[in-house]
C-alpha positions in Angstrom: 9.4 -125.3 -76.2 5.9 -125.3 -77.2 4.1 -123.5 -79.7 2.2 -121.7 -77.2 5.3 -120.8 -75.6 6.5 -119.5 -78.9 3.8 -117.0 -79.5 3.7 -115.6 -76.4 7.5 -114.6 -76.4 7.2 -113.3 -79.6 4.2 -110.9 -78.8 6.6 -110.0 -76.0 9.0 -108.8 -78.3 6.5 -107.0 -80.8 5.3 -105.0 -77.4 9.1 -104.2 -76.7 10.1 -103.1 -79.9 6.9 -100.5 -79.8 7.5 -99.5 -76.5 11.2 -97.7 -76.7 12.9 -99.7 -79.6 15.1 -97.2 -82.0 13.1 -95.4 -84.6 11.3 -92.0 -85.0 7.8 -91.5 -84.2 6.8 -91.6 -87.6 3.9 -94.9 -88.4 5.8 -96.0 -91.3 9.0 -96.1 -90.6 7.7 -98.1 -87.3 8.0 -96.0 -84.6 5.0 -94.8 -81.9 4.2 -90.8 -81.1 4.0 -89.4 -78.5 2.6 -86.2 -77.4 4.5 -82.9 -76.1 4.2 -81.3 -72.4 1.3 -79.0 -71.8 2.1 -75.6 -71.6 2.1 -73.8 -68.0 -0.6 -71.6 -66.9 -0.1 -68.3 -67.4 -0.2 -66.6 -63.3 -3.0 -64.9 -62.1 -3.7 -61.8 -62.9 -2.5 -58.7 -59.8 -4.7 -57.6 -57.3 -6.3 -54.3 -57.8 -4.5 -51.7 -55.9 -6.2 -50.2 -52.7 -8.7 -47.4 -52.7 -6.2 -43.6 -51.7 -6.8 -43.0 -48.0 -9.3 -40.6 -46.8 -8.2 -37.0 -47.0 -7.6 -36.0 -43.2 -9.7 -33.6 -41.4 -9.3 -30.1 -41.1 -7.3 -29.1 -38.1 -9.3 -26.5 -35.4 -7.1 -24.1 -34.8 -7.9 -20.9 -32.7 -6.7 -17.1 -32.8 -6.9 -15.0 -29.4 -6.0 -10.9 -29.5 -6.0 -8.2 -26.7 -7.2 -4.6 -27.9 -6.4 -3.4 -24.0 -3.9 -1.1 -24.1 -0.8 -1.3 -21.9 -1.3 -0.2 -18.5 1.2 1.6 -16.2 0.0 3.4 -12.9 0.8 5.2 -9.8 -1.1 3.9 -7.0 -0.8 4.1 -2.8 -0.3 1.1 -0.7 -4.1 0.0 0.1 -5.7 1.7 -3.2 -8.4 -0.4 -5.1 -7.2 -0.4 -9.0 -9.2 -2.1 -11.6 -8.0 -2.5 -15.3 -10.1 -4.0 -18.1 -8.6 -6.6 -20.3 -10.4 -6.4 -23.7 -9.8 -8.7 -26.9 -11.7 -11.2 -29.4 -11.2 -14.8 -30.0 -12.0 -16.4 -34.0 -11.9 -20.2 -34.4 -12.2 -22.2 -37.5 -13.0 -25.6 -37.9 -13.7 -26.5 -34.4 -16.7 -28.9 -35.4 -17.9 -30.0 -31.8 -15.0 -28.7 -30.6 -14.8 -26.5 -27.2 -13.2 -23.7 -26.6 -12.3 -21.5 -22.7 -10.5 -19.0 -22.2 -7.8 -18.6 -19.3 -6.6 -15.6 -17.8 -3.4 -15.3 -16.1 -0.9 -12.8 -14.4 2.3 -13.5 -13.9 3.0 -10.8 -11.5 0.2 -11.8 -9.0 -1.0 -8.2 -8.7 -4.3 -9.0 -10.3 -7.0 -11.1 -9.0 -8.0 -13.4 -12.3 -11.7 -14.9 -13.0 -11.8 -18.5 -13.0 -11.8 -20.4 -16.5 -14.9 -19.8 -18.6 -16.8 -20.6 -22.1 -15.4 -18.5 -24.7 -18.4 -15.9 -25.3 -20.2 -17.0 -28.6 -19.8 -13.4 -30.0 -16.0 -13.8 -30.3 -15.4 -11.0 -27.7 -14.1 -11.2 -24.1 -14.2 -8.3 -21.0 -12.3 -8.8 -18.1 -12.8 -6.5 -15.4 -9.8 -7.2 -13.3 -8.8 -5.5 -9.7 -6.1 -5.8 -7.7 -5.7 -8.2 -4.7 -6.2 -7.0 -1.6 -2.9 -4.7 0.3 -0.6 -4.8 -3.2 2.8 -4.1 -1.7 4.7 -1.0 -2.0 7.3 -0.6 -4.8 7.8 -1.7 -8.6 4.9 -4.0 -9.4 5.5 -5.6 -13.2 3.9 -8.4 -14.8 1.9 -10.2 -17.7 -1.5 -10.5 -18.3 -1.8 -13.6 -20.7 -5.4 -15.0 -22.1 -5.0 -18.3 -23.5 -7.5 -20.8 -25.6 -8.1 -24.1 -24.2 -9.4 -27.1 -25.2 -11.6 -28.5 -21.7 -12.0 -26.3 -18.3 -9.3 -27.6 -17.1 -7.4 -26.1 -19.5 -5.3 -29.6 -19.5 -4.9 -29.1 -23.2 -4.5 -26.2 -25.1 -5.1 -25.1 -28.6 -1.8 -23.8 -30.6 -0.4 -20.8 -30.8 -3.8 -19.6 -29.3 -3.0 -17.0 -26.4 -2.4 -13.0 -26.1 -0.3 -11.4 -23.5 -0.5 -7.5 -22.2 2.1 -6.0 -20.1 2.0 -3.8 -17.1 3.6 -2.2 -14.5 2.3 -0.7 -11.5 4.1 1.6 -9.0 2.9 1.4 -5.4 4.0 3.5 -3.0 3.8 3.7 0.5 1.8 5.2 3.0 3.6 5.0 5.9 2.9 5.1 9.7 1.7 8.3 11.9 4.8 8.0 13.7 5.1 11.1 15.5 3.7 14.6 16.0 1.3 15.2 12.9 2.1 12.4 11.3 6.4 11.9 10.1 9.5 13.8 9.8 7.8 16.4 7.4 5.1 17.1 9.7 2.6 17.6 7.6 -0.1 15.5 8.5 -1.2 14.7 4.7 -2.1 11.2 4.1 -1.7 10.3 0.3 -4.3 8.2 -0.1 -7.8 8.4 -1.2 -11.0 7.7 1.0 -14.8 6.9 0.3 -16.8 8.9 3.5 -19.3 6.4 3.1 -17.4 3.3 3.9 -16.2 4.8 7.3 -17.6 2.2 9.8 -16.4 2.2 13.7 -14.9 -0.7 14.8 -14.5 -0.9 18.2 -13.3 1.9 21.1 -11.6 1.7 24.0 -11.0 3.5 26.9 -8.7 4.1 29.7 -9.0 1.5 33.0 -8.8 4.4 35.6 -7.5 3.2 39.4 -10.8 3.2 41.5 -9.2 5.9 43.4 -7.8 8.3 40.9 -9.8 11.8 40.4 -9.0 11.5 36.6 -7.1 10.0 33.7 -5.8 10.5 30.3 -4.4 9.2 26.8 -2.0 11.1 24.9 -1.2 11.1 21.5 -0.6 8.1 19.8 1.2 6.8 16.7 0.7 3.8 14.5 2.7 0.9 13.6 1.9 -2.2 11.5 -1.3 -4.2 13.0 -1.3 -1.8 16.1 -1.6 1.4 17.8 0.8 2.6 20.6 0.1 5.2 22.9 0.1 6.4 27.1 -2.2 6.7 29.5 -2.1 6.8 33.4 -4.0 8.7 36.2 -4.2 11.8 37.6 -4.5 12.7 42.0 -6.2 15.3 43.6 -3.6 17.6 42.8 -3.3 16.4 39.3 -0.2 14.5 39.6 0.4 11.4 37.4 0.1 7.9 38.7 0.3 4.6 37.2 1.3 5.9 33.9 1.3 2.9 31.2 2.3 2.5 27.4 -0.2 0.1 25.7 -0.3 -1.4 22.3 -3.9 -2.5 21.1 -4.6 -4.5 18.1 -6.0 -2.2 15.0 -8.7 -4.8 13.8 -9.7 -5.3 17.4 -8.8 -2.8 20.0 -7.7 -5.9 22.0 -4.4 -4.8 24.4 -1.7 -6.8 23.4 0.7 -5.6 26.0 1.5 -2.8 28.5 4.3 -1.3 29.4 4.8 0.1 33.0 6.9 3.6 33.0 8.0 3.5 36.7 8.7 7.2 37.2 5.1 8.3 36.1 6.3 11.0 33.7 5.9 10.6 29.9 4.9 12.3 27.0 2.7 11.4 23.7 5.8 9.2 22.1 7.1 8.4 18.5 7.4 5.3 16.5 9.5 3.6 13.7 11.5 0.8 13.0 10.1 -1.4 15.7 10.6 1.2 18.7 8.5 3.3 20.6 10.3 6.3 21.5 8.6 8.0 24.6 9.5 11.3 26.3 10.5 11.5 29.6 10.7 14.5 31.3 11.6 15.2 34.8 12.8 11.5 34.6 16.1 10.1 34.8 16.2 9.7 31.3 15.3 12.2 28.4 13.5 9.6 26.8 12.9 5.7 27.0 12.8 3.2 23.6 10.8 0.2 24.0 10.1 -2.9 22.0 7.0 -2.2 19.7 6.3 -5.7 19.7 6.5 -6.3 23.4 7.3 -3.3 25.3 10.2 -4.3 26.7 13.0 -0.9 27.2 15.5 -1.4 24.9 17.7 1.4 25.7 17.1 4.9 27.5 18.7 8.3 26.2 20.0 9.8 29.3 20.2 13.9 29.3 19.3 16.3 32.2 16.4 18.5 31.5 15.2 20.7 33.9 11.5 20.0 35.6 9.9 23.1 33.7 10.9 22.5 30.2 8.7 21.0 28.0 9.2 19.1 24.8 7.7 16.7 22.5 8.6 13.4 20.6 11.7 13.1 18.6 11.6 13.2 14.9 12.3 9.8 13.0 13.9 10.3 9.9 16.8 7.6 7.6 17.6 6.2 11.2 18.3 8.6 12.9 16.3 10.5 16.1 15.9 14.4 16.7 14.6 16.5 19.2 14.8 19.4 21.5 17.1 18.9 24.7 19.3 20.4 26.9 19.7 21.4 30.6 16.6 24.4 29.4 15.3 23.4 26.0 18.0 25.2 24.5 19.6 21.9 22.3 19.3 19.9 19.3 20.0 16.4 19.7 20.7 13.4 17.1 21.1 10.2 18.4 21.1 6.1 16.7 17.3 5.8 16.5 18.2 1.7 17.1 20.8 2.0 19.8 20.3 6.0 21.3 24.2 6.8 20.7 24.5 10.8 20.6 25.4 11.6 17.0 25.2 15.3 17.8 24.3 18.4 20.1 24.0 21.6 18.9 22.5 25.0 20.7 19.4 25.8 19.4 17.6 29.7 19.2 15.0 30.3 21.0 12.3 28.0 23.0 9.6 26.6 21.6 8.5 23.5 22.4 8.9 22.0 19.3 10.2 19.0 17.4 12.4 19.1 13.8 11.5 18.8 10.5 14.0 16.6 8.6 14.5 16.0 5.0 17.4 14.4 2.9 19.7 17.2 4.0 18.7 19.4 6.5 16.9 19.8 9.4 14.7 22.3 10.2 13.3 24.6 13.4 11.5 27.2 14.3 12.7 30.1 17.0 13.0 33.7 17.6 11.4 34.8 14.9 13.2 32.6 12.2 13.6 30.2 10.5 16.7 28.2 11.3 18.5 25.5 9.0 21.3 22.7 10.3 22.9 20.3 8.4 21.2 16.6 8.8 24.5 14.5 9.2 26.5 17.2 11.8 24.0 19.7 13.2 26.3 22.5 12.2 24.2 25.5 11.1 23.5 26.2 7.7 21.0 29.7 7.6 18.5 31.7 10.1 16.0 33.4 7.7 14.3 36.3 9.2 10.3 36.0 9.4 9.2 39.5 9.0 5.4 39.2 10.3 6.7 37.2 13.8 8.2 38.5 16.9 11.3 37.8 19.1 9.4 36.0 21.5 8.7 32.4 21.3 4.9 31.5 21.0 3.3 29.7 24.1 1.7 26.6 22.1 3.8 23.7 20.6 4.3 24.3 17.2 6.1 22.1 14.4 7.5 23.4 11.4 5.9 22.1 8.1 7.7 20.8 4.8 5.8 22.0 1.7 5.4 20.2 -1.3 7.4 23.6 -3.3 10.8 22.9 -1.6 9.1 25.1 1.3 9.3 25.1 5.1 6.0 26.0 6.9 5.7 27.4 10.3 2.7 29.0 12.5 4.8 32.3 13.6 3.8 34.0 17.0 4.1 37.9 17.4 3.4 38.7 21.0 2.6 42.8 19.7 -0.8 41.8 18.0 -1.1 38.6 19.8 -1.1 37.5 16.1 -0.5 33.6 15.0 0.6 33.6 11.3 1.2 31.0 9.0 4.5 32.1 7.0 6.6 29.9 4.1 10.2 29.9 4.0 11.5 29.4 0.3 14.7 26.7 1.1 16.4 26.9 -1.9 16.8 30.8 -1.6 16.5 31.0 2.2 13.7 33.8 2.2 10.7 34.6 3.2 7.7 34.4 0.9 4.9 35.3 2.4 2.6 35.3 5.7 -1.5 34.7 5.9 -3.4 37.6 7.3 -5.4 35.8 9.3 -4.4 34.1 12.6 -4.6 30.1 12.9 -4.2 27.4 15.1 -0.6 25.7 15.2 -1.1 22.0 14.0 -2.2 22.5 10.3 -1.9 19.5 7.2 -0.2 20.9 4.2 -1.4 18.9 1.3 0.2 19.1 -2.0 -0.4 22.7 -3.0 -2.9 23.5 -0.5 -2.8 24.1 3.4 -5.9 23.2 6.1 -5.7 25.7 8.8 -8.4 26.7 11.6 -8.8 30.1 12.5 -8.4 31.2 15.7 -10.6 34.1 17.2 -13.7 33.4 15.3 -17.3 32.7 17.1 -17.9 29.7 15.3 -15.1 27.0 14.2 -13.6 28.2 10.4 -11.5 26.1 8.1 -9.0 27.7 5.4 -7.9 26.2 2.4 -4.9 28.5 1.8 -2.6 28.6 -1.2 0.6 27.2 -0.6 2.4 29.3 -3.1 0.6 32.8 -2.1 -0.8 32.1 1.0 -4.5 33.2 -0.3 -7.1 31.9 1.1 -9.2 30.1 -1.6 -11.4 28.0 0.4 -13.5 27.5 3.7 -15.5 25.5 5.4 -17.8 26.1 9.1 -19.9 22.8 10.9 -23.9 23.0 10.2 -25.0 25.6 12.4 -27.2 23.0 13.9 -24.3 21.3 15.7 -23.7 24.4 17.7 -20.3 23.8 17.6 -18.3 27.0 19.2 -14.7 26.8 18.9 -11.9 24.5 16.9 -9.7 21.7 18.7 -6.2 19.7 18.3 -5.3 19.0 14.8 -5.8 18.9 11.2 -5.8 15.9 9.1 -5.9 16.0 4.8 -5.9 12.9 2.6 -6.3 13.0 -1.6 -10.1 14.2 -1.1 -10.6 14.7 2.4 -9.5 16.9 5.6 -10.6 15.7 9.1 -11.2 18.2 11.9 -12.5 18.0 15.1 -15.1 20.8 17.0 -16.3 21.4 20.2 -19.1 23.8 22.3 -18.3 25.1 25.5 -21.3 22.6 26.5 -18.7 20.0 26.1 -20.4 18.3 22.6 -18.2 17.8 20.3 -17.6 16.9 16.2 -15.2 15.3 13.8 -16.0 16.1 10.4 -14.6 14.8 6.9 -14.8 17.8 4.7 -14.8 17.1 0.5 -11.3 19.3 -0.1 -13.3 19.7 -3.9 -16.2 21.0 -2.5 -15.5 22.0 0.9 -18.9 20.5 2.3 -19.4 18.1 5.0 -19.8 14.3 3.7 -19.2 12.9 7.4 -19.4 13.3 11.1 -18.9 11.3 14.5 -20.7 13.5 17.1 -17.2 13.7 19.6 -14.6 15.7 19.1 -10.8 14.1 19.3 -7.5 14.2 17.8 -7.4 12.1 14.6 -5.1 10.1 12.9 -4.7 7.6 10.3 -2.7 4.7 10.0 -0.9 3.2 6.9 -3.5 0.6 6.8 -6.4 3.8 6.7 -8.2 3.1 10.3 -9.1 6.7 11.1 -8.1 6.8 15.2 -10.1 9.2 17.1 -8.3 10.2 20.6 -11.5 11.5 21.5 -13.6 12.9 24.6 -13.7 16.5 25.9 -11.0 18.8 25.1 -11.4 20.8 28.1 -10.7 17.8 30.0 -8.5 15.2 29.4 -8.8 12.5 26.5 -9.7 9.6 28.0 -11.1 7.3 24.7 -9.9 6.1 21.8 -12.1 5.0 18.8 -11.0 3.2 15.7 -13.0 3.5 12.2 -12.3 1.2 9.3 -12.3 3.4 5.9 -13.1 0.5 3.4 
């Protein structure tokens, strides 16, 4: 080896022996330091937390009350009834926020406005009326005014609606179905009517043969949509020819059919229950039911009657069919009003041509001088009361007893002695006789509730009485202007709520139907021809009109709202 070799292995050494030879760290003992580890660093420091949200907004909210009182009302089939529906609305923090109110009625009685703007001054009025022809019987329902947010009412603010209850009863008018007007006879129409809303509509009149000397109509009777009556011509020698029943439309007068009555003999008929009942005499048949939609016979009630007797309609009442018949006059019959099957005959007293009055349980005539009572269901007899101001002979006029409104019977009572015509009550209950007018009146009177409409007979110019129904005072009357020259009364009498109709005539052949105000007893309408009126359970006024000394040969038809 060389001595360079030598050196360098030797420094070699040195550097190993400082590098990790044995030996602290300490200089003098030999040994090299070395420095610790650096501490970690500490972590960062948390992120702030986040700001509290918001608080949220105030919710709009919305309040709706009604102040309307409840409403419950009697009405009649065709009445206009209005009701306000009264309330205020409050709303708090609604910002831009819209508000409408909605009206509703759960009973569809009411016709309601369409949605609208809540009024600004936190009040609402609804005026509300009923839709048009309400049906008879119970009418209930809601009246509910909600708070919505858009028109549409799509979405609605909570808890935001009021509701108001009512209940309306309707009840019904019903048809003129026979001889002044239904089984009571009393030709009072409960409904209310505005004079200056009565508008004619259309008239018609009888197609007489080219050949005939005259024609006629008789009285008719009303069903629903249409008006039923006959008509037919009269010869030289006054005998009936072509004699028809027709049905014409009650909004147009249009003839929607006619029914041929082969042996030419018929009287004014009756109708109900989708039959026309028409009489007969000196037929084959007593009296012939035909289809009121079509005219079609549906079944004829066979019974001998002689050529000379006369009678009228039947009487309509639960059903059932009554009238005068017999070989003379001198029965009362009750037959199946749908099929004609005799339920019973029973004699009746005296001979007036005449048709029953019929209530729940009895039926009711008129007849030498009394008052006589059967039992509805058997026809047995049940009382004859006595009428002291009438005669034993039967009056010459047909005549129809009345039912009151005071569990009364009514009747125009004949005494040949004093050529007198009387209008007498009958108290049921007690089966006496309360009391008779002193004045003499024509046979076909109206008996509104409390009050009767009678025209005099006798007088030189045509008189109206309103006569009490429980004394038989006269406390009201009524005469045509004196510039209508109008001579003597005619046909019928017609009362409604606020109205009686009459009809006048001169011996010059002009005649008059009048509305008379029952409050005032003043004229507030005429139709310059007299007639025999009726109305129907839709309110057209029918007017069987032309001369009365003549036959009627017209009918006219006035709408009444």
């Amino acid at each position: 080896m060389t001595k360079q070799h030598v050196v360098v292995a030797l420094c070699v050494a040195v550097a190993l022996a400082a590098c990790g030879g044995g030996g602290g760290g300490k200089a003098r003992s030999g040994s090299v330091a070395v420095a610790p580890p650096p501490a970690p660093a500490p972590p960062p420091p948390p992120p702030p937390p986040p700001p509290p949200p918001p608080p949220p907004a105030p919710t709009a909210s919305v309040t709706v009350a009604i102040s309307s009182a409840p409403v419950a009302q009697n009405i009649d089939y065709g009445d206009a009834f209005s009701m306000s529906l009264d309330g205020t609305w409050s709303g708090s923090n609604l910002g831009a926020s819209a508000v409408y109110l909605q009206v509703t009625d759960s009973g569809g009685t009411f016709s309601t406005p369409s949605v609208q703007a809540a009024p600004a001054n936190g009040t609402f009025h609804y005026a509300l009326d009923t839709i048009a022809n309400v049906q008879a019987g119970d009418r209930t329902g809601t009246l509910t005014v909600r708070a919505c947010m858009d028109q549409a009412c799509a979405q609605l603010y909570t808890n935001a609606s009021a509701s108001l209850g009512y209940r309306l009863q309707v009840a019904a008018v019903g048809e003129w179905e026979t001889v002044q007007r239904d089984a009571t006879h009393n030709a009072y129409v409960p409904v209310r009517l505005d004079p200056t809303r009565f508008a004619k509509a259309w008239e018609w009149t009888f197609p007489q043969d080219a050949t005939a000397a005259d024609s006629f109509i008789l009285r008719p009777v009303t069903g629903p949509g249409a008006v039923y009556f006959v008509g037919g011509n009269l010869d030289i020698n006054e005998d009936m020819y072509g004699v028809s029943a027709f049905s014409l439309d009650e909004n147009t007068g249009a003839v929607k059919w006619t029914s041929r009555l082969p042996e030419n003999h018929a009287g004014g008929p009756a109708g109900a229950g989708g039959l026309i009942y028409i009489p007969t005499p000196n037929s084959s048949s007593h009296f012939t039911a035909i289809d009121a939609n079509n005219g079609n016979v549906r079944f004829n009630y066979t019974q001998t009657t002689l050529p000379s007797q006369q009678f009228i309609a039947p009487t309509l009442f639960a059903g059932t069919a009554y009238f005068v018949a017999g070989i003379n006059g001198n029965e009362i019959h009750a037959a199946n009003a749908d099929t004609g099957a005799q339920r019973w005959s029973k004699p009746r007293i005296g001979h007036v041509n005449t048709t029953p009055a019929v209530d729940q349980s009895f039926a009711y005539y008129f007849g030498s001088g009394a008052l006589n009572i059967m039992d509805r269901l058997t026809g047995d007899p049940v009382a004859s009361v006595a009428d002291p101001s009438s005669g034993s002979l039967d009056q010459p006029t047909t005549a129809v007893p009345v039912l009151g409104s005071r569990g009364n019977v009514i009747v125009n009572s004949y005494n040949p002695g004093f050529n007198s015509y009387r209008i007498t009550s009958f108290n049921i209950a007690s089966r006496s006789w309360e009391w008779s007018t002193k004045d003499n009146y024509r046979t076909l009177f109206a008996a509104a509730p409390g009050v009767i409409y009678a025209l005099r007979r006798g007088t030189p110019v045509p008189v109206l009485n309103a006569i009490d129904e429980a004394t038989g005072n006269v406390v009201g009357t009524w005469s045509p202007p004196a510039s209508d020259a109008q001579e003597y009364s005619t046909t019928n009498v017609v009362a409604t709520r606020n109205l009686v109709i009459v009809s006048t005539s001169s011996f010059a052949g002009a005649g008059y139907t009048y509305a008379v105000d029952r409050a005032t007893m003043q004229t507030v309408w005429s139709y310059p021809e007299s007639g025999n009126p009726l109305i129907s359970a839709n309110r057209t006024l029918y007017l069987l009109a032309g001369d009365p000394q003549v036959a009627f040969k017209r009918i006219v038809a006035f709408k009444t709202r």
